[in-house]
N, C-alpha and C positions, 0 to 999 in steps of 0.2 A: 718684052719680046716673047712673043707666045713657041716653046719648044714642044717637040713632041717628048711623050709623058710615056715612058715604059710601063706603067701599072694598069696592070688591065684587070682587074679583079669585079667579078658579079658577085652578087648581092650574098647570097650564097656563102661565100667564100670570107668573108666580114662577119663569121661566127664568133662570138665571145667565149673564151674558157671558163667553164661553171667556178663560181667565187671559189666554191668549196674545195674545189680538185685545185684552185690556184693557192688558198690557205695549206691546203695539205702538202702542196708541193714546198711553199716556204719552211713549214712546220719542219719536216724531215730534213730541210737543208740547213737551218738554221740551230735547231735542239741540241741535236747531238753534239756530244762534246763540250756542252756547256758543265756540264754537270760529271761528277764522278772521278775524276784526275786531277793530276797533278801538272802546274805549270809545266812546259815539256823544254828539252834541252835549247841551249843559243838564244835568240830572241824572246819566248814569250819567256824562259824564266828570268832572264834578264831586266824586261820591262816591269814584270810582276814583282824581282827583287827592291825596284828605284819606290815603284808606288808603296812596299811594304814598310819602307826604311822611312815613309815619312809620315803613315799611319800606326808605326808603332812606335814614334818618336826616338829613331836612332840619328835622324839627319832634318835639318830645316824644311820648310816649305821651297824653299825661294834656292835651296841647293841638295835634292836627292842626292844619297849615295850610298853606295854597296860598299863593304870595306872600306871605308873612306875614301872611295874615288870617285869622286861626282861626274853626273849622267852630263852627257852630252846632247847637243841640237834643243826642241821644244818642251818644254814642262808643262805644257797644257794638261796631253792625255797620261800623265805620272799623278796629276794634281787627280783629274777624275777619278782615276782607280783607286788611290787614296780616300778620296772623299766618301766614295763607296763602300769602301771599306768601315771607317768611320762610321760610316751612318747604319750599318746592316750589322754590329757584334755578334749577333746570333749565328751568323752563316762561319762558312770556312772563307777566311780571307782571300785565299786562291779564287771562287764562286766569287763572292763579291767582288773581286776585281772583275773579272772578267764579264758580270751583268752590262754593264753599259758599252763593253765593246759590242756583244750580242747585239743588242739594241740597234748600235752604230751600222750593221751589218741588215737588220730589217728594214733599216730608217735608208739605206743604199738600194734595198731592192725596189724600196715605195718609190724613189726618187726616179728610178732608173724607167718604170712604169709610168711616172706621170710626164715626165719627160719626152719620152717616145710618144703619148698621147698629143702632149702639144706642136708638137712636131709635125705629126699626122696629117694635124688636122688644117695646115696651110694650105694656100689653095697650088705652089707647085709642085705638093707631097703629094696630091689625090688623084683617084685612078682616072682613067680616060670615059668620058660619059658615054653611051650607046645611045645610038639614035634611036632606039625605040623605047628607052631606059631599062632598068633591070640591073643597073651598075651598085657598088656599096656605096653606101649611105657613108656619109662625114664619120660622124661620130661613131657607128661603128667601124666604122675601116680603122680610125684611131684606134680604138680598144684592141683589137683584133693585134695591129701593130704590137701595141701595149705589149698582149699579152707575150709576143714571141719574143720581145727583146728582154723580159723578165727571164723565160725559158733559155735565152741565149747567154743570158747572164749565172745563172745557178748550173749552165754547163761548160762552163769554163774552168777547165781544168786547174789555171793556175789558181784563184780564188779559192780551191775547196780548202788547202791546210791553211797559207797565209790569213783568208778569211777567217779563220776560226781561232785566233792568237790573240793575246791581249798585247799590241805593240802599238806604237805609235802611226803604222803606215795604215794599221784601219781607220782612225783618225782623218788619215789624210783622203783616205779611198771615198771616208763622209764628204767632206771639203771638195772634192774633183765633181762628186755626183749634186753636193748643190749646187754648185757653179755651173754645169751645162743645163742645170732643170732652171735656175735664173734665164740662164738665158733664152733658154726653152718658151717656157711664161711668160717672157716679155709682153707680147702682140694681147695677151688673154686674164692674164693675172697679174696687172702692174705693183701691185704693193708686194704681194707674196715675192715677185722677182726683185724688187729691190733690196725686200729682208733678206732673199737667199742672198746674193751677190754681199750684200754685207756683212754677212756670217760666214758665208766662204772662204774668201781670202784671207783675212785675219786667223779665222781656225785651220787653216793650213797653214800657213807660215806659224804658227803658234807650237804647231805640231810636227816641226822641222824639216820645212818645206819652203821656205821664203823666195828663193830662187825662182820654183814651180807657180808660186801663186803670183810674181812679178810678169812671167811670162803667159802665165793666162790671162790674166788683167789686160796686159800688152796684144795680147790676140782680142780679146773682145772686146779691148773697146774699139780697133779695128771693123772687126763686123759689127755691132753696133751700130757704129758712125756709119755705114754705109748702105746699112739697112731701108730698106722700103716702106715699113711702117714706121707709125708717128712714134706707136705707142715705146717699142724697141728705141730708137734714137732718146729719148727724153729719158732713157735709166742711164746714158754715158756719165753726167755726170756722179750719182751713184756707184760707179763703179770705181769712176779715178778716187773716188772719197774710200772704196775698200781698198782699191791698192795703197794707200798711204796709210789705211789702218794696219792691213799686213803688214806694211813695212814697219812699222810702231810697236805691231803685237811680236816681231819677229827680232825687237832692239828689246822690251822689254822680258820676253819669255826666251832670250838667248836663241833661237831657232837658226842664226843666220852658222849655227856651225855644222849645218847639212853639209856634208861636203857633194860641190856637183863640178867634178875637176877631171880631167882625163889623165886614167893611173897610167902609173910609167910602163906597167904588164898590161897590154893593151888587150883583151881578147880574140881569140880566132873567133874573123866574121860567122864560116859558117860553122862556130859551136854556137854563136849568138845567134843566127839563123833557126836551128835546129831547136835553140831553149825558147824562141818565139814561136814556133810552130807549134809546139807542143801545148806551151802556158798558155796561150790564146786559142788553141782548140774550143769549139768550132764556130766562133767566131770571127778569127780572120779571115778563111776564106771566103764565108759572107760579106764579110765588111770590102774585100776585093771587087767579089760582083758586084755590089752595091756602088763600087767606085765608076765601075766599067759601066754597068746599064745605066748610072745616072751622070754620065759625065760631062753630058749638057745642061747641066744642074747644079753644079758646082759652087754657083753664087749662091745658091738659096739657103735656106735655113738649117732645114731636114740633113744636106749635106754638111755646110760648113761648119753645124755649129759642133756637132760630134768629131768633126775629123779635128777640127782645132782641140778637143779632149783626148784626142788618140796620139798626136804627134806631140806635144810639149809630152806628158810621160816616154815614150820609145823617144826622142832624141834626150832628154833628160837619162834613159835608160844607158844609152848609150854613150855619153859623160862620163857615168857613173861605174865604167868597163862593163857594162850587159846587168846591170842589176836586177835581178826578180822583182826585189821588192816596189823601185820606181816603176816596173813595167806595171805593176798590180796596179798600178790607179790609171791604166789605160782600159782598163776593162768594161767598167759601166759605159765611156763615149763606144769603146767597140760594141756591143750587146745592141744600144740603139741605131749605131751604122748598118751592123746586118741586120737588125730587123728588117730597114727595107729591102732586101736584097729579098725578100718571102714574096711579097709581088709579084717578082722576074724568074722565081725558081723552079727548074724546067722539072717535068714531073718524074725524071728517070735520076737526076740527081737526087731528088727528097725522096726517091723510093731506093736508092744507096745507102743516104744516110740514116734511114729505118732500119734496114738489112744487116748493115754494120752496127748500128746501137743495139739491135735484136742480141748480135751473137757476139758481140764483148762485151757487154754488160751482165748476160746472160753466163757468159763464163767467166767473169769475174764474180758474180754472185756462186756458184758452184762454189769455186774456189775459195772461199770464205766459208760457206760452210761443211768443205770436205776437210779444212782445217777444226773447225766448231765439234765436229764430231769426233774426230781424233781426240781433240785434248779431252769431252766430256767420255766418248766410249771408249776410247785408245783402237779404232778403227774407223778408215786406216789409220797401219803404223809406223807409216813413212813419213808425216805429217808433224805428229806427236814427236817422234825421233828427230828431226827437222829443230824443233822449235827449243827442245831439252840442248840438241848442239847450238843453236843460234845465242837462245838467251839462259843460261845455266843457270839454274835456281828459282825459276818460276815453276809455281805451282797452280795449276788450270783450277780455276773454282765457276761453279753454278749459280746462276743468276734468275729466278723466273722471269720477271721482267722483263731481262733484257731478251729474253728466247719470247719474250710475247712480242714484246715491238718489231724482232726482225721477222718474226711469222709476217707481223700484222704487211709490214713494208714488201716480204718476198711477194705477199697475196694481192699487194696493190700491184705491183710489176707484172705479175703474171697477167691480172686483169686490161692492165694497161697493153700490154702487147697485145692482147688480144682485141680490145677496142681498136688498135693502130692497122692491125693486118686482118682484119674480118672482112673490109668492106671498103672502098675509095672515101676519104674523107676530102672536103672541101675546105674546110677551114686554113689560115693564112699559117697560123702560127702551127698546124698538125706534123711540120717536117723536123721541129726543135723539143716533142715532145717527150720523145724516146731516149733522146742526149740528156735532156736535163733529167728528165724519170731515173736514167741509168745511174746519173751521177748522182742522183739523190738515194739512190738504193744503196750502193756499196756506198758511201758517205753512212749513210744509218747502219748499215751490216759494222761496217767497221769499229763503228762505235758504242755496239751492241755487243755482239757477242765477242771481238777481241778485243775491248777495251780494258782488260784485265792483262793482255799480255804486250797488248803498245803501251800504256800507260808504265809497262816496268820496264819496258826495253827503251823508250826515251826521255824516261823524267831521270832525275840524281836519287831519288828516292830511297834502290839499291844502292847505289853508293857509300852515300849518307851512312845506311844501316852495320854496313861493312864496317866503315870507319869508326863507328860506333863504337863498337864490339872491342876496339884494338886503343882507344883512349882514357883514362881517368875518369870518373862520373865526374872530378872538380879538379879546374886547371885555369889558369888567368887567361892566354888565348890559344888561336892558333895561326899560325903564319902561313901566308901562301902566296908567296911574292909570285910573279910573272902570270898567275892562272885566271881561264878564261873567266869574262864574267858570269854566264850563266850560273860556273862551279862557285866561285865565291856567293851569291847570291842565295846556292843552295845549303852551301855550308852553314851560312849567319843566319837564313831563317826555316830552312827543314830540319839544321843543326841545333839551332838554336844556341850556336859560338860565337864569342867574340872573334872578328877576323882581322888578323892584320895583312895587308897586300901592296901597302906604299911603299914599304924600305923592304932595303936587302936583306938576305936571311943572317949575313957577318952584323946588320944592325939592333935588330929585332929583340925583343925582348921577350917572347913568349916560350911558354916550357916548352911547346910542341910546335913541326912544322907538317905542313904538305905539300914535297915535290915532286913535280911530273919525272919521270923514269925515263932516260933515255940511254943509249948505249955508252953516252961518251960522259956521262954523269958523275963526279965523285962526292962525297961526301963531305962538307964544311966542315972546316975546323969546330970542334964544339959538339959536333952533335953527333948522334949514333941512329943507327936503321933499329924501329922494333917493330915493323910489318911495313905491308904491302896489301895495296887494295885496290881491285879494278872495277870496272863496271861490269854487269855479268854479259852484256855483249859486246865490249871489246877484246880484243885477241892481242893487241899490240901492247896498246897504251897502259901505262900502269903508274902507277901513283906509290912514292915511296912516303913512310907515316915515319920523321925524325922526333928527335927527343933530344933536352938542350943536356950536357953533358955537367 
């Protein structure tokens, strides 16, 4: 049934973003942060702990653990960072774990790129023909596509710290972006689509997701089956063959203990509201228009096959009481949903969204380095004064490098805005360029020149040192029953302590204990207080350091 076709795009308009400016643009979103810190608090040093305990032979392959308490859900991405570790001794353990999440995150943007390519290039994604021609071309309208749903992806706010963790759910984030590019590729790349779809589901469920990849499975072979090309229906069986591998990979690698259950604290809708607006900035209100202008479209490809990657995440999200994390792997389906919304996007909205990138990005760059020059000139000294009360006992150090990279990044920005606002550009993807530029700038700022004062204000690193100072250089362990895992993780290997955290402190046998401080606290029979030690930006929380009597 032939519908009318909202895209109306000339030739023109179906410009390609230069390779180089599209490397540069990964380069800076991707780098940073790899290199130079420390595992950071909750998650990433928790995941970093499981992988470290099995590469430095404190806990089996087949059962990581921190303090003896074995990791829950997937062992896949525990096993990688391990292996990593393993195979690179030269490097700091910390970096080698985190190399192949990097990767996983590259290997997320190519996908999300060739994805939207194939998508494009159906025939009820393309633009409406001119009678006299003059319309884009196929293949480039593709690219053009391509590029902005790359751009829509590296401006998505929630992606910039979660993306950058060595945890399990970039794993899965891999796993969601193969599975829409399988299906993607169906119609064009029959083999490539049946190896994705069979590496997908398995390495999500493997990655403590089985739930998520049962219900993806269950959605496409759905569209699939009811797909208009040969070549798409003839991967169904392919697919039921990967649901049953997930499910296999998710009995063998323990994964089915994801929990996807609705907690008894249900949350307020609109605080769930509010943390989707934000983490999916600006993408979803793309992905909206793109629902609205293409709604006679619905059945096709270009739509269904992204929006089935966007709802199994946000209702899994929503199980889960509003979790961040499952929303994360809604991201890459959202990124190629609004690309098409570039099409339809009327030219006083993408000259809004310019305007607004101009001047918050803009002043959030300032603001980064009205801090930078505080700490290195002590002007201003409101700044400096700021960061001495925030995080006590850091001391601001000099970096060339890093003052080269954020030059080089402020002088791509400025350049960049100045390409955006000189002149009307035609290009599809020109409205997502200044979002993603923005976020790629303070992304590199932040990890340039305050990477010396976030790196001490959210790893255990001060902790650690504190605690130090107040223990024995030789003691058998130290006990920290009830404490979170991050902390245990960073006591056993930034400590380099044996840690006990199974049994009670009335059971335990170590000279030494560490309990959390609280008001209604008393002191075990046994043991006596010989300090106190907190993080240097906590204000509350405190840490009592016992001793067995």
């Amino acid at each position: 049934m032939n519908l009318p076709n909202p895209a109306i795009v000339a030739e023109r308009g179906a410009q390609r973003l230069p390779r180089l400016a599209l490397l540069l643009f990964c380069a800076a979103y991707v780098i940073p942060g790899l290199f130079g810190r420390d595992p950071w608090r909750n998650a990433d040093m928790t995941a970093f702990g499981f992988m470290a305990s099995i590469a430095q032979g404190h806990a089996p392959w087949w059962q990581p653990a921190i303090a003896g308490i074995p990791a829950e859900g997937g062992l896949l991405p525990y096993w990688i960072g391990a292996a990593f570790i393993k195979a690179l001794p030269w490097l700091d353990p910390a970096l080698a774990a985190r190399l192949p999440f990097g990767l996983a995150l590259v290997a997320v943007l190519v996908l999300v790129w060739y994805t939207t390519f194939h998508l494009a290039r159906t025939d009820a994604a393309q633009p409406v023909a001119f009678a006299f021609g003059g319309e884009a071309h196929a293949i480039d309208y593709a690219r053009a596509l391509a590029d902005g749903a790359l751009l829509a992806l590296v401006a998505s706010l929630g992606l910039l710290l979660l993306g950058h963790e060595t945890t399990p759910e970039l794993m899965q984030l891999l796993a969601c972006s193969l599975f829409i590019y399988g299906l993607a590729a169906a119609p064009y790349r029959e083999t490539k689509a049946r190896i994705a779809v069979l590496l997908a589901l398995p390495l999500l469920a493997a990655s403590g997701a089985p739930a998520m990849a049962a219900a993806l499975g269950a959605g496409g072979a759905w569209l699939v089956r009811r797909s208009s090309y040969e070549q798409v229906r003839r991967l169904l069986p392919w697919l039921l063959v990967a649901v049953a591998l997930g499910a296999l990979s998710a009995w063998e690698f323990r994964g089915w203990a994801w929990r996807v259950a609705v907690d008894g604290h249900a949350k307020d809708p609109l605080r769930f509201v509010s943390q989707l607006a934000w983490f999916c900035w600006p993408a979803w209100p793309m992905a909206l228009w793109t629902l609205w202008r293409w709604r006679r479209h619905w059945q096709h490809r270009h739509v269904s096959v992204p929006l089935l990657g966007v709802l199994v995440p946000l209702i899994t999200s929503l199980l889960m009481n509003g979790s961040d994390r499952a929303l994360l792997l809604a991201l890459p389906a959202l990124a190629v949903l609004a690309s098409f919304a570039l099409p339809t996007l009327r030219r006083s909205v993408a000259a809004a969204m310019d305007w607004f990138s101009v001047f918050f990005f803009s002043a959030g760059a300032l603001f980064v380095w009205a801090y930078y020059a505080s700490m290195q000139a002590g002007w201003p000294t409101q700044p400096l004064a700021n960061i001495r009360k925030l995080a006590q006992g850091f001391e601001p150090s000099f970096h060339p490098l890093a003052l080269a990279v954020a030059l080089l990044g402020t002088a791509a920005w400025i350049a960049l805005v100045r390409w955006r606002t000189a002149r009307h550009q035609h290009a599809l993807w020109k409205s997502l360029v200044l979002p993603a530029g923005g976020v790629a700038l303070l992304w590199l700022l932040a990890m340039s020149l305050w990477l010396p004062l976030l790196d001490y204000a959210r790893s255990n690193r001060a902790l650690i040192e504190r605690l130090r100072s107040q223990l024995p250089t030789e003691f058998n362990c130290l006990a920290a029953p009830g404490q979170p895992m991050s902390l245990l993780a960073s006591l056993e290997f930034q400590g380099g302590w044996v840690i006990e955290a199974r049994r009670p402190l009335a059971q335990s046998s170590c000279q030494y204990a560490l309990l959390q401080n609280d008001t209604q606290v008393t002191l075990p029979e046994g043991w006596s207080q010989v300090g106190t030690v907190r993080r240097p930006t906590d204000r509350v929380q405190h840490y009592l350091v016992l001793r067995r009597l």
